[in-house]
MDAnalysis code that builds the backbone (N, CA, C; Angstrom):
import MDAnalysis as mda
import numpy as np

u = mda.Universe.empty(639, n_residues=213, atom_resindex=np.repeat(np.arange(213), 3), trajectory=True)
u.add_TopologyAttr("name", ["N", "CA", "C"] * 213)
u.add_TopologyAttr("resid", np.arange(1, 214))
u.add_TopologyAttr("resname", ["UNK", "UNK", "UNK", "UNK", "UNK", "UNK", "UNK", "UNK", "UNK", "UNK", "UNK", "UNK", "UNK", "UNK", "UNK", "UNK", "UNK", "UNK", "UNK", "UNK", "UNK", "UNK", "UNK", "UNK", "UNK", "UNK", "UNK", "UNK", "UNK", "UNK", "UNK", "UNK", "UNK", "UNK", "UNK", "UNK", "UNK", "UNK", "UNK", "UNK", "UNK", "UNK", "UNK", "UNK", "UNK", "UNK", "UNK", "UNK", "UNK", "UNK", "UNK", "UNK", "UNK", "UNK", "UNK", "UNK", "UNK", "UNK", "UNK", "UNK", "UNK", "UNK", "UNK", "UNK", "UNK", "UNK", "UNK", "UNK", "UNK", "UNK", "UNK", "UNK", "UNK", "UNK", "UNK", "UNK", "UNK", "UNK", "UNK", "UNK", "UNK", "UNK", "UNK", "UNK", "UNK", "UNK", "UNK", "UNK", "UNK", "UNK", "UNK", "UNK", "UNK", "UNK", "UNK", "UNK", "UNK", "UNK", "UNK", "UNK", "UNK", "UNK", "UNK", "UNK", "UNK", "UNK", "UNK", "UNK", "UNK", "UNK", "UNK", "UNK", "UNK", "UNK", "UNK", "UNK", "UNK", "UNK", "UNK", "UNK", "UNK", "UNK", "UNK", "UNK", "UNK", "UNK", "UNK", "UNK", "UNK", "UNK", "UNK", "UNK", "UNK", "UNK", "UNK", "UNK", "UNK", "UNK", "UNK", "UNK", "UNK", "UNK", "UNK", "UNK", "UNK", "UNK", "UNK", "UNK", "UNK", "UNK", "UNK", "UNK", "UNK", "UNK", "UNK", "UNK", "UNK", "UNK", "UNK", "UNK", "UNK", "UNK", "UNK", "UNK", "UNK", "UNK", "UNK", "UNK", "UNK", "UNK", "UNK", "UNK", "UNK", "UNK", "UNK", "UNK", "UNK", "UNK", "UNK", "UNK", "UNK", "UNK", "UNK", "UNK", "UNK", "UNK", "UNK", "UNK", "UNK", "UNK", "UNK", "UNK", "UNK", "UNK", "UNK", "UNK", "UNK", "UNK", "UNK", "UNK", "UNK", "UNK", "UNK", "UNK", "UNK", "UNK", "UNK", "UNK", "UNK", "UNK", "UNK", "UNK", "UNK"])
u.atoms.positions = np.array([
    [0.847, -1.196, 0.000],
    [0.000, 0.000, 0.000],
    [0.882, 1.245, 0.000],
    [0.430, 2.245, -0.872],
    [1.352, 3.686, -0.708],
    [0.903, 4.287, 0.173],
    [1.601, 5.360, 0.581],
    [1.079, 6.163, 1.370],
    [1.367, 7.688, 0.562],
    [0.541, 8.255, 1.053],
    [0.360, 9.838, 0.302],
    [1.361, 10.718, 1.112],
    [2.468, 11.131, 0.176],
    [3.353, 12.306, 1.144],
    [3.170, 13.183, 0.882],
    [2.880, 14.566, 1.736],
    [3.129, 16.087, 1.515],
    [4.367, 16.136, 1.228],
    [5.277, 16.800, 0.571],
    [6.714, 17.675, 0.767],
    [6.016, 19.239, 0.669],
    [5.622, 19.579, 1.543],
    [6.006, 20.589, 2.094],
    [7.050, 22.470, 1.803],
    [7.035, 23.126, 0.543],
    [7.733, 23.684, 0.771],
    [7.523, 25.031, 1.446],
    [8.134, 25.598, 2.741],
    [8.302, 26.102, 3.583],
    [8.727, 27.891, 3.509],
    [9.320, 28.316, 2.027],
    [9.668, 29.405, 1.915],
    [9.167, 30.188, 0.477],
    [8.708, 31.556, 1.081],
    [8.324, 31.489, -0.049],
    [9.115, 32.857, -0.821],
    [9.594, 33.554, -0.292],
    [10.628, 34.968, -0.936],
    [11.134, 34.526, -2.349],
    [11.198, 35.483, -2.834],
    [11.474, 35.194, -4.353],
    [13.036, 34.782, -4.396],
    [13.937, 35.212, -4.323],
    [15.327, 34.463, -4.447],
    [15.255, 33.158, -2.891],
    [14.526, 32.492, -2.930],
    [14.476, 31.325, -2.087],
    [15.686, 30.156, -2.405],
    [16.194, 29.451, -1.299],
    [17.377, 28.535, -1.608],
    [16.678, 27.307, -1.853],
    [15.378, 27.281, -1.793],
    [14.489, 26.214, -1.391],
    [14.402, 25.205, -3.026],
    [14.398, 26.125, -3.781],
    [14.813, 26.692, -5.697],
    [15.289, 25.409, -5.956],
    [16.796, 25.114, -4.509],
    [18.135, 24.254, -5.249],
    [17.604, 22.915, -4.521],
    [17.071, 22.432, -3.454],
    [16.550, 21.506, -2.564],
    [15.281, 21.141, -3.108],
    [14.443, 21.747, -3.300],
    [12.954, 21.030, -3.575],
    [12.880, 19.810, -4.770],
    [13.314, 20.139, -5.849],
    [13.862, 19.319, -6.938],
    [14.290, 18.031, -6.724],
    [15.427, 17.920, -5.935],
    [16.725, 17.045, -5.754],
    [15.735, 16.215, -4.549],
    [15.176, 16.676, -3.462],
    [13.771, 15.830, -2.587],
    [12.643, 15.258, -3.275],
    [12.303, 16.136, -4.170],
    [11.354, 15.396, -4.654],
    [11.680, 14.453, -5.620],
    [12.422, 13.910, -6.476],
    [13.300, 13.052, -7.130],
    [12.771, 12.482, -6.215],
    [13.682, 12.081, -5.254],
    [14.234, 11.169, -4.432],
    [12.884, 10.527, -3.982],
    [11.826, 11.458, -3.225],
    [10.382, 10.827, -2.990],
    [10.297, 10.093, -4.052],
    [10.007, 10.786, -5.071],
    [8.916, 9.944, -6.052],
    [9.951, 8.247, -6.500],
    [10.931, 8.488, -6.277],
    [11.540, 7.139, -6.813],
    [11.266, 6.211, -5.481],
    [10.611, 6.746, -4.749],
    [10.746, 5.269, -3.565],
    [9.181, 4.830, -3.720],
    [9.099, 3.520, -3.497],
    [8.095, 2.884, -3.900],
    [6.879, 2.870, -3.127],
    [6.957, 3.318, -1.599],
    [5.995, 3.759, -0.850],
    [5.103, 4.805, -0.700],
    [5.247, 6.013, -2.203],
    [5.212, 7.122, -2.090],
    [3.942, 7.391, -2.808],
    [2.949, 8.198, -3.079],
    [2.739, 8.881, -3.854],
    [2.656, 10.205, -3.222],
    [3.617, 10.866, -4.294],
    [3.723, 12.034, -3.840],
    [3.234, 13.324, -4.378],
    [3.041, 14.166, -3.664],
    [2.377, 15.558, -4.257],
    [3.568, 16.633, -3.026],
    [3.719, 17.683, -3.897],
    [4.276, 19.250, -3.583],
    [3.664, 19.897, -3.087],
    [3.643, 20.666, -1.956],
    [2.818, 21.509, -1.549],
    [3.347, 22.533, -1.484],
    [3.561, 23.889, -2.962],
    [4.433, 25.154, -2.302],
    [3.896, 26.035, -1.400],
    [3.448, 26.585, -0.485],
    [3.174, 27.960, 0.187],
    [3.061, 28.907, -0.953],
    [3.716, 28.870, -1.590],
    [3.673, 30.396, -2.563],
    [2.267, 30.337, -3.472],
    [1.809, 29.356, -3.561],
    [0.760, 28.714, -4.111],
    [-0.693, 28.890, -2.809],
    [-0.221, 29.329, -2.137],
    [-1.721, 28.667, -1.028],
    [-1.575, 30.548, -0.107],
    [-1.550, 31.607, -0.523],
    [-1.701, 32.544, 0.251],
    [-2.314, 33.166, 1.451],
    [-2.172, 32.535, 2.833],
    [-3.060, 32.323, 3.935],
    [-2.935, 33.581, 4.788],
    [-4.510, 33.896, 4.986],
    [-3.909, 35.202, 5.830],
    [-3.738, 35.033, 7.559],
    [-2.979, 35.903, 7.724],
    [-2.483, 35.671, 9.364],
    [-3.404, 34.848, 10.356],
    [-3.006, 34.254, 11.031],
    [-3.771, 33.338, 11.411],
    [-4.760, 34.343, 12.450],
    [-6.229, 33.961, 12.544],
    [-7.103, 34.183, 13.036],
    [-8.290, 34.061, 13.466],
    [-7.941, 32.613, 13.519],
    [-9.431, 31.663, 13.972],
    [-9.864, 31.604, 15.332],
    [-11.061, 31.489, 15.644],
    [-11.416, 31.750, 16.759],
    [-12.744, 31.105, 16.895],
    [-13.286, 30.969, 18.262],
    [-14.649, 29.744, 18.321],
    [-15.589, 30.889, 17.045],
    [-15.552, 32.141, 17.070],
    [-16.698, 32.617, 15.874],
    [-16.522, 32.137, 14.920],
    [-15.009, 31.734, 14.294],
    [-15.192, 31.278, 12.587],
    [-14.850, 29.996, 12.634],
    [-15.740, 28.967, 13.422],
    [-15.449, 27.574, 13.115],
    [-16.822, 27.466, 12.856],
    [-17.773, 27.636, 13.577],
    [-18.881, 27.155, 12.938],
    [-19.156, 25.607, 13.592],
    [-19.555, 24.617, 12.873],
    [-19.790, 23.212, 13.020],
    [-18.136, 23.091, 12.985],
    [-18.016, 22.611, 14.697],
    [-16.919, 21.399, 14.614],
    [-16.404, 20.376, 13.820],
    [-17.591, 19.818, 13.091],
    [-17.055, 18.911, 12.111],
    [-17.096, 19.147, 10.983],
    [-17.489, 20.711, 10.502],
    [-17.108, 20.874, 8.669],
    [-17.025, 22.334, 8.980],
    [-15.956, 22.746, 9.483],
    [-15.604, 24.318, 10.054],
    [-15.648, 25.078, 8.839],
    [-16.155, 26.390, 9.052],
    [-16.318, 27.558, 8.317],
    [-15.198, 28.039, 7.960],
    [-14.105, 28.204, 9.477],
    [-12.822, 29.205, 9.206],
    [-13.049, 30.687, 8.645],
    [-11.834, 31.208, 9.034],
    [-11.848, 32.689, 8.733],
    [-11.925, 33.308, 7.441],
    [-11.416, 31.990, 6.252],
    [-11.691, 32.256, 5.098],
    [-11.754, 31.497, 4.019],
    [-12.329, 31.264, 3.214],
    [-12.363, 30.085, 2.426],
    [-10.925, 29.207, 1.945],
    [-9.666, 30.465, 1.757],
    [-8.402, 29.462, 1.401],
    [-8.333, 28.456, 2.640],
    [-8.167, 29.218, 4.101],
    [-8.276, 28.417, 5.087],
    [-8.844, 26.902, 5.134],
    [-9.898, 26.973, 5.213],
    [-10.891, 25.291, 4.626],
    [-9.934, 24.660, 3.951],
    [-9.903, 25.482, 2.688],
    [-9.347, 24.424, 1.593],
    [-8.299, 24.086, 2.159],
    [-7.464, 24.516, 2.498],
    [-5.804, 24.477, 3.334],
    [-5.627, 23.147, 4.293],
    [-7.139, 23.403, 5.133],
    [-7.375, 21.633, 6.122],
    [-7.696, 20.993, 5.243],
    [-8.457, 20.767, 4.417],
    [-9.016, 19.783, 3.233],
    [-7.644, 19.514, 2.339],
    [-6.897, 19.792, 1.980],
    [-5.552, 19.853, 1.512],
    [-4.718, 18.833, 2.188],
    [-4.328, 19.488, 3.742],
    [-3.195, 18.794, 4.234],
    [-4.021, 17.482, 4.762],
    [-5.156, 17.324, 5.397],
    [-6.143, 16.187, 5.564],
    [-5.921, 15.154, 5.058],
    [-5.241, 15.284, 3.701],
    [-5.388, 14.265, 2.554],
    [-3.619, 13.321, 2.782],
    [-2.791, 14.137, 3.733],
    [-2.279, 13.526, 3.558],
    [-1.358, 12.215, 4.725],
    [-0.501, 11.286, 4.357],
    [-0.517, 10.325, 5.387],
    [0.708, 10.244, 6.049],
    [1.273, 11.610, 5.766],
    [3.066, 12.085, 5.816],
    [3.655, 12.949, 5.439],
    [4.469, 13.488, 6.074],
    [4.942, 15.361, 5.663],
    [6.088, 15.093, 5.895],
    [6.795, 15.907, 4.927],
    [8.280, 16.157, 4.125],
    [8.265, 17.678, 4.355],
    [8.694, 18.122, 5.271],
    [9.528, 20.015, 4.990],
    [10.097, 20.323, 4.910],
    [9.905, 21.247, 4.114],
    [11.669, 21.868, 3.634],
    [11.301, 23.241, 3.765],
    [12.720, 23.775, 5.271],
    [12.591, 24.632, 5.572],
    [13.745, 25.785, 5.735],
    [14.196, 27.043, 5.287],
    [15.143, 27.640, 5.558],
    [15.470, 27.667, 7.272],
    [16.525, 27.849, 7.782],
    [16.631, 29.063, 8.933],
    [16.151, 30.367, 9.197],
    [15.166, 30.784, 9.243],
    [15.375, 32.313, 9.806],
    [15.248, 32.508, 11.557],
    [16.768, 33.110, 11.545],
    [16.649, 33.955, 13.231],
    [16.347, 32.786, 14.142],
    [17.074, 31.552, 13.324],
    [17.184, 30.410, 14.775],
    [15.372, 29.764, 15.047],
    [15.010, 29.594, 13.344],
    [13.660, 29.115, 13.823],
    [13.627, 29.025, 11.992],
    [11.838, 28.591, 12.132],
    [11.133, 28.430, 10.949],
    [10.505, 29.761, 10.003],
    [10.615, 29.728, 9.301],
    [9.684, 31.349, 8.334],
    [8.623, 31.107, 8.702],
    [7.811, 32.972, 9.458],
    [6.414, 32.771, 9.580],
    [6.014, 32.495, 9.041],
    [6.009, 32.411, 7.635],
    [4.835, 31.521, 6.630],
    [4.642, 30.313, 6.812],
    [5.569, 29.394, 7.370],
    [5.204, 28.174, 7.580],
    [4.868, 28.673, 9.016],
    [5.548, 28.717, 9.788],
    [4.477, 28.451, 11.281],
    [2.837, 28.943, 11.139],
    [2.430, 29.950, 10.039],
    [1.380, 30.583, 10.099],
    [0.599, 29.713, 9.267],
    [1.236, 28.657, 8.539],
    [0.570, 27.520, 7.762],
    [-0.042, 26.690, 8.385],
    [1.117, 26.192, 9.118],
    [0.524, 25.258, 10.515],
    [-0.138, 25.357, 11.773],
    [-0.235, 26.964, 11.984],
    [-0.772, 27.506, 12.460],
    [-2.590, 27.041, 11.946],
    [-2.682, 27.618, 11.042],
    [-3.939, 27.758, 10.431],
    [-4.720, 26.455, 10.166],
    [-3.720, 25.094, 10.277],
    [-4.638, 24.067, 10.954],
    [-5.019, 23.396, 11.995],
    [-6.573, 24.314, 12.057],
    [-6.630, 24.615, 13.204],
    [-8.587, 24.035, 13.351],
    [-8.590, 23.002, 14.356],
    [-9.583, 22.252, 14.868],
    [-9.737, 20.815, 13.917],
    [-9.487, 20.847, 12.393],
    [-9.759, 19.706, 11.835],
    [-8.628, 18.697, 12.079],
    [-7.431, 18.961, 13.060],
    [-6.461, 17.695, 13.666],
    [-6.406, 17.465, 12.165],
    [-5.914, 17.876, 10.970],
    [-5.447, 17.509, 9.719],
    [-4.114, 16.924, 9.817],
    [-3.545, 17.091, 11.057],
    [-1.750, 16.727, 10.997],
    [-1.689, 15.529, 12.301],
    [-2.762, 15.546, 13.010],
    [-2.781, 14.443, 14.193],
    [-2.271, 13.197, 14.061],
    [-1.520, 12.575, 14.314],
    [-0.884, 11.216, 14.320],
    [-0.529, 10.629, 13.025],
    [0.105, 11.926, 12.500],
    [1.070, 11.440, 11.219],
    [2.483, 11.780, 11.484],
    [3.067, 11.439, 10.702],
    [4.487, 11.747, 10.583],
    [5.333, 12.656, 9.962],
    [6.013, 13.533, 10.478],
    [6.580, 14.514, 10.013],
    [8.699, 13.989, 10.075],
    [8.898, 14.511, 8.840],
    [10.353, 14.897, 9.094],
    [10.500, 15.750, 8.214],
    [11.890, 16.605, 8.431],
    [12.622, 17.965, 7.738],
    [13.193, 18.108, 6.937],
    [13.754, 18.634, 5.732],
    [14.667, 18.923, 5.512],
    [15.198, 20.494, 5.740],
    [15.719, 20.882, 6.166],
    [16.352, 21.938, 6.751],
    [17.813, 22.845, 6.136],
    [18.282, 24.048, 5.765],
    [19.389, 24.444, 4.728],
    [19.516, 25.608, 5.248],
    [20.543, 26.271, 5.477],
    [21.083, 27.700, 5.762],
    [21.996, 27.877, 4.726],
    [22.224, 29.363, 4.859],
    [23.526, 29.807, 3.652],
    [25.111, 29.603, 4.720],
    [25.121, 29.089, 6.073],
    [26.124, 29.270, 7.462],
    [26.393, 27.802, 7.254],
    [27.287, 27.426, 7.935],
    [27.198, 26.261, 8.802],
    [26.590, 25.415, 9.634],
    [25.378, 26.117, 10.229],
    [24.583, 25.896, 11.604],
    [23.357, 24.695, 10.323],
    [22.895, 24.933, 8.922],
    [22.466, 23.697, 8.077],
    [20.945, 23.641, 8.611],
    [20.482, 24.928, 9.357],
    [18.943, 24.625, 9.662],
    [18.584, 23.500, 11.050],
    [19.484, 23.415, 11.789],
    [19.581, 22.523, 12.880],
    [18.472, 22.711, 13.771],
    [18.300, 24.541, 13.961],
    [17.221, 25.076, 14.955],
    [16.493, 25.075, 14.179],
    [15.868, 25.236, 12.673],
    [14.875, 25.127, 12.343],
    [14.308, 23.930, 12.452],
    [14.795, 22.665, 12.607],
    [14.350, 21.870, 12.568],
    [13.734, 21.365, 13.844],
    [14.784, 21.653, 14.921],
    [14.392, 22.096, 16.578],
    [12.978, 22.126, 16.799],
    [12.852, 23.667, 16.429],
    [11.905, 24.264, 16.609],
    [10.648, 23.423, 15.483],
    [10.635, 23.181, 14.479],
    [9.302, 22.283, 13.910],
    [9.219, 21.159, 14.712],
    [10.328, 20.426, 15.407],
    [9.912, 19.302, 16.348],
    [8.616, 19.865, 17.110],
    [9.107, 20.751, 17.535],
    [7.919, 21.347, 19.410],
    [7.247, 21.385, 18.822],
    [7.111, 22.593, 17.429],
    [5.845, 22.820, 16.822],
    [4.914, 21.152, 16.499],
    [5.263, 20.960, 15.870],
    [4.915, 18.855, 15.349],
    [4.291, 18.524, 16.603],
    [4.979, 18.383, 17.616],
    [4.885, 17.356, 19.234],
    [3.384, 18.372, 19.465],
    [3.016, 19.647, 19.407],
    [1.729, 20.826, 19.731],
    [0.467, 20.301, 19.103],
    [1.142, 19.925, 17.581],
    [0.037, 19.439, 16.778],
    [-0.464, 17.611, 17.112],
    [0.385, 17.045, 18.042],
    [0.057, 15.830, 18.151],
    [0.679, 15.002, 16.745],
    [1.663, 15.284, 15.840],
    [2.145, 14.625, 15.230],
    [3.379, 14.051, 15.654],
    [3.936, 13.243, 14.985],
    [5.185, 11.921, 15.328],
    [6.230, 12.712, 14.516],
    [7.074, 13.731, 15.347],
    [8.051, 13.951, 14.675],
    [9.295, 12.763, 14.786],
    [10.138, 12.430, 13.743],
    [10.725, 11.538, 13.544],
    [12.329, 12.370, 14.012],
    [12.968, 11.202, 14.226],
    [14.129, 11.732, 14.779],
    [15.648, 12.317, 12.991],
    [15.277, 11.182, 12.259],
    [15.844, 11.643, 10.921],
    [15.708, 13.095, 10.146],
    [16.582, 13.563, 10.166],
    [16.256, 14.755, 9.330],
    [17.737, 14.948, 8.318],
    [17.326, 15.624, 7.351],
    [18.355, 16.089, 6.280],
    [19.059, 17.711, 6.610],
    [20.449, 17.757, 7.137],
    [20.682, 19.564, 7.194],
    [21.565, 19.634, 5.965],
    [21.785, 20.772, 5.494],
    [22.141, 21.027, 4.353],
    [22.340, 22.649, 4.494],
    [24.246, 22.605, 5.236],
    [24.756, 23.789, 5.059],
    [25.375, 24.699, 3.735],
    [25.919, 25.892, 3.863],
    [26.573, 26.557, 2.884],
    [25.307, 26.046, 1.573],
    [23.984, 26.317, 1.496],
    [23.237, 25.372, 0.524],
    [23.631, 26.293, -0.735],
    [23.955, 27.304, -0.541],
    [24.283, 27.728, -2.499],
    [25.141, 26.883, -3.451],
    [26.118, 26.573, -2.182],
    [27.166, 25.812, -3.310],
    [27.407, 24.026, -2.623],
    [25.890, 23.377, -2.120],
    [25.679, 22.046, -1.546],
    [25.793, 21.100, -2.932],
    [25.061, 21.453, -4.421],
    [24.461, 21.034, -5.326],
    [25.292, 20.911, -6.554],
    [25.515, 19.976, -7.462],
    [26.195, 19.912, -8.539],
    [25.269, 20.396, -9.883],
    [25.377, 20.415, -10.525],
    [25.179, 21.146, -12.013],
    [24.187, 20.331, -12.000],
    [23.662, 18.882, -11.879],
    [22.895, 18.178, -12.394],
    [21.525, 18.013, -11.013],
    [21.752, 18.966, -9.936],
    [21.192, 18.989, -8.705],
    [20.947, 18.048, -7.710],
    [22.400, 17.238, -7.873],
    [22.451, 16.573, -6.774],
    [23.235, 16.572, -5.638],
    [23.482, 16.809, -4.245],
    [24.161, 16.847, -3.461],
    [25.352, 16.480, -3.439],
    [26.579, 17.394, -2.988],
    [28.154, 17.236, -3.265],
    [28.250, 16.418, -1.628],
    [27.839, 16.232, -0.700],
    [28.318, 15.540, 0.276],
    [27.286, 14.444, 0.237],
    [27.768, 13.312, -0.135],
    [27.208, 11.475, -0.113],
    [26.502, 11.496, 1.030],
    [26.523, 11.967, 2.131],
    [26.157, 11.480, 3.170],
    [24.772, 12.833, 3.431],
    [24.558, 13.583, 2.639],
    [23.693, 14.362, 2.214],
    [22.106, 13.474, 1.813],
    [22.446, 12.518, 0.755],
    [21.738, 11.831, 0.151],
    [20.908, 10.332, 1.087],
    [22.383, 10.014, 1.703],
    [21.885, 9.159, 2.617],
    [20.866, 9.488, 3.654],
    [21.082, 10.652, 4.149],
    [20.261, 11.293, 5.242],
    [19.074, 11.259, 4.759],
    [19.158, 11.957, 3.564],
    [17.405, 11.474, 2.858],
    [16.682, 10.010, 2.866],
    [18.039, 9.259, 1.988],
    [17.375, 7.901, 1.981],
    [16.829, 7.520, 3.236],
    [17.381, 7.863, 4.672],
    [17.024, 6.924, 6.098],
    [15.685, 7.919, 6.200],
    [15.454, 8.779, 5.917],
    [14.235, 9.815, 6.015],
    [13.353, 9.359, 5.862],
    [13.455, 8.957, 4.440],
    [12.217, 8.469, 3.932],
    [11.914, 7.090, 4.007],
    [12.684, 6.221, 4.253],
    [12.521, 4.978, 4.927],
    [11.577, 5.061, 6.516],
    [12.182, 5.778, 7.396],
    [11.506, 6.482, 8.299],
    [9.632, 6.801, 7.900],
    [9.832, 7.699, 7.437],
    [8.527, 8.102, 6.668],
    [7.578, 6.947, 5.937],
    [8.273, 6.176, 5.617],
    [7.314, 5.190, 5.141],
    [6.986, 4.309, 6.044],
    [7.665, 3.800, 7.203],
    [7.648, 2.382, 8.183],
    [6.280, 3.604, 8.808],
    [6.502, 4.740, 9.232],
    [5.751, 5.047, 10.553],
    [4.494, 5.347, 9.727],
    [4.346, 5.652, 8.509],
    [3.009, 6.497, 7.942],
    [1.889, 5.405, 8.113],
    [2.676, 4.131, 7.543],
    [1.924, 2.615, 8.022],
    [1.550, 2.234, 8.504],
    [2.737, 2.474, 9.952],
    [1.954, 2.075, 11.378],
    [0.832, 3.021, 11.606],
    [1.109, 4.117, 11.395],
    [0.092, 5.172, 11.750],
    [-1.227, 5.033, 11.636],
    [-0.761, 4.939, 9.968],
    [-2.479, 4.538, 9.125],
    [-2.941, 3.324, 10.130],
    [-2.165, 2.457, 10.006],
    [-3.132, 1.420, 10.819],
    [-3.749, 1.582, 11.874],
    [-3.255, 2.794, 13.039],
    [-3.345, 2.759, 14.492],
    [-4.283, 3.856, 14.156],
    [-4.684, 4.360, 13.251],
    [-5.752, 5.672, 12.896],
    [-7.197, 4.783, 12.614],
    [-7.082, 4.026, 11.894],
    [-7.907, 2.740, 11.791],
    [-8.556, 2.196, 12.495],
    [-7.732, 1.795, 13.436],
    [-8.126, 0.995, 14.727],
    [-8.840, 1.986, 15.452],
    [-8.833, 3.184, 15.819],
    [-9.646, 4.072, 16.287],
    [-8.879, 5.164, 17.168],
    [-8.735, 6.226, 17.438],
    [-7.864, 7.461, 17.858],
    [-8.723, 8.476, 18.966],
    [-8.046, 8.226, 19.860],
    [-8.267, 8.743, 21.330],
    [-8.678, 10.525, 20.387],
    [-9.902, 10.996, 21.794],
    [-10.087, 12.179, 21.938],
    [-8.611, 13.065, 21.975],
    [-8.399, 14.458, 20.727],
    [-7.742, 14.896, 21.062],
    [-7.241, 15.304, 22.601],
    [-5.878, 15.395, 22.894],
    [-5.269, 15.753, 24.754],
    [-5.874, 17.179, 25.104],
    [-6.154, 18.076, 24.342],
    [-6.686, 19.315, 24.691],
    [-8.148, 19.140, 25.206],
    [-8.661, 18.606, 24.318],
    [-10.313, 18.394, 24.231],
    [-10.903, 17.813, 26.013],
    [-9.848, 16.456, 25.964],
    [-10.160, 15.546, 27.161],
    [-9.371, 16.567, 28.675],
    [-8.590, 17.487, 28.695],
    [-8.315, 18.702, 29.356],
    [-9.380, 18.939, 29.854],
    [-9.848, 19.628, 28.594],
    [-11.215, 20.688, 28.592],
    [-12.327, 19.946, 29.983],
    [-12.235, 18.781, 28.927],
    [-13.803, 18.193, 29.214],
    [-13.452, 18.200, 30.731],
    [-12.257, 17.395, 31.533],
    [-11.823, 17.059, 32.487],
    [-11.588, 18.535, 33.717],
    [-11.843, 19.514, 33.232],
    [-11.453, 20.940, 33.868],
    [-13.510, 21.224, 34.014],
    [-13.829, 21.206, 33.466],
    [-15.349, 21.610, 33.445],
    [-16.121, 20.687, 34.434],
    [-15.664, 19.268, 34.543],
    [-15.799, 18.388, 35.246],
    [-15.818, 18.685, 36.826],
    [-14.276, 19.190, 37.148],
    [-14.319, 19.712, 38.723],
    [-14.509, 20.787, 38.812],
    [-15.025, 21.501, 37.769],
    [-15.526, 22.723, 38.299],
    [-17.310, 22.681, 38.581],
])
């Protein structure tokens, strides 16, 4: 059985490094046999600042949201059974556009007990290490399985050969264990989603706080 991967791309500024990485990842997805894969750019999905609130959900189970891209945005990532990101560094973290992405899914648990891993790139040495950091916590908030594999990819202007493939071997490998990763857990997942999935931890909070009061 395949499983459906997001890749995720994370930046959206017009001279983006994301340009030299997205390509050379997605290759690599689509050649593994567990995959079907689809791209998801940000630059493509224009979301405005996040701003949902109990007024713009509406029905819990087919939410209104603040604006129609919104919806589509949960109906989007919903679909899928595994996430691939690819994310710059900025300032020792992720670009608001992605946190404000993930942000914005928000009540339909579209990312709940799937699997996430990174790929991560600075123009420094440091290779997106904290960006990737920091999408862990974010991931662990949303109730997804961040995976411990990730791809960093320093100095990324000059990471890539003419034909866009990674000048350090062990670049490539990091991917390969990635997505091996990505495929064992999307499986288990699916299955354990199947079998049936506990009340979100916030929800059973809630319920449990109203209780002794």
């Amino acid at each position: 059985m395949t499983m459906h991967l997001q890749i995720i791309i994370g930046s959206t500024r017009e001279s983006r490094n994301a340009d030299l990485v997205a390509p050379w990842v997605t290759r690599r997805a689509e050649s593994h046999p567990g995959f079907e894969v689809e791209v998801i750019d940000l630059r493509d999905w224009p979301l405005p600042m996040f701003q949902e609130h109990a007024g713009t959900i509406g029905n819990l189970h087919d939410p209104t949201f603040s604006d129609p891209i919104v919806k589509a945005w949960n109906r989007k990532i919903a679909e899928g059974d595994a996430y691939l990101i690819i994310t710059p560094e900025y300032n020792h973290s992720v670009p608001g556009v992605l946190k404000n992405a993930i942000d914005s899914i928000f009540i339909s648990n579209a990312l709940r007990n799937k699997p996430l891993a990174g790929v991560a790139y600075s123009g420094g040495i440091a290779a997106g290490v904290r960006a990737i950091e920091h999408l862990a916590l974010i991931a662990i908030e949303e109730e997804m399985a961040p995976l411990r594999s990730s791809v960093l990819i320093p100095f990324v202007s000059r990471a890539f050969d003419a034909a866009g493939d990674p000048l350090d071997a062990m670049t490539d490998v990091a991917l390969t264990i990635a997505l091996e990763d990505l495929a064992w857990w999307s499986a288990a997942l699916q299955r354990a989603r199947a079998d049936g999935e506990l009340v979100p931890s916030k929800m059973r909070a809630m319920a449990a706080r109203a209780n002794l009061a």
